[in-house]
N, C-alpha and C positions, 0 to 999 in steps of 0.2 A: 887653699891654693888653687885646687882645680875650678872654684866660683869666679877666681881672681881669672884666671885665662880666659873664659869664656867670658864673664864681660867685658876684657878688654878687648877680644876680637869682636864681640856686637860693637862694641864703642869704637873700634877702628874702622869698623865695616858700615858703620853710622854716619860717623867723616866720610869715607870715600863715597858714600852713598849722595852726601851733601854736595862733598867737590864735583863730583860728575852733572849734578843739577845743576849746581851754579854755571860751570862748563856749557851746557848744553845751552839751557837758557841765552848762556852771551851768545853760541855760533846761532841760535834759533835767532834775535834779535840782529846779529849782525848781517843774516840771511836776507831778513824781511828788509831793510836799510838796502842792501843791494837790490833786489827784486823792486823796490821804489824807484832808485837811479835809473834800472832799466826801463821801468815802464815808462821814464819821462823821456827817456834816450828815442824811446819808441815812440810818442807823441812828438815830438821833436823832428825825427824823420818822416811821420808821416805826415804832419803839415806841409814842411819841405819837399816832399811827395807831389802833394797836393800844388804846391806854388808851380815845379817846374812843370806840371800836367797843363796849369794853365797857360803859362810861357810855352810850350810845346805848341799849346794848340792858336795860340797870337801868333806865334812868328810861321806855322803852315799856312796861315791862312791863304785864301786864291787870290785876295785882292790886294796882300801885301809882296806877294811874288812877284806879280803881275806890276808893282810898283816898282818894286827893284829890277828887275829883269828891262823894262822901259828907261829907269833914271841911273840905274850904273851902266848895263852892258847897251843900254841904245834901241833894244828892242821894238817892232811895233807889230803890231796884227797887221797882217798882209791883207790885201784887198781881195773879192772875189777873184779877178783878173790875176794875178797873182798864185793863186792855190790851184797845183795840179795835180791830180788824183795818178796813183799807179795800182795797175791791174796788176 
């Protein structure tokens, strides 16, 4: 009788032993599956990163200012005669 309990606590403690692998294994697999999503989530923004760095630096440009400041608001570089210096 007392052989009968002790292998069925090895044999129970066998199972739980298995259940928790199987367990882990799926959160370990389900982990790496997330940690994938992120890293494309993260190539994703930083291309996007990337694009509006270069739109940033097209629409500061001097000479496209200099374009709109002329053809919307009317703008023009004033003449020598024109520019007065203050002390």
């Amino acid at each position: 009788m007392k052989t009968f309990i002790v292998a069925a606590i090895i044999g129970l403690m066998t199972f739980g032993s298995a259940v928790e692998l199987v367990l882990s294994r799926h959160q370990s697999r389900r982990l790496f599956v997330e940690l994938q999503d992120l890293h494309e989530a993260r190539q994703a923004l930083d291309q996007e990163w990337g694009q509006l760095l270069l739109e940033q630096a097209t629409w500061g440009t001097e000479l496209r200012v200099e374009q709109i400041s002329h053809d919307k608001l009317g703008m023009v570089v004033p003449s020598p005669k024109q520019i007065v210096e203050l002390q």
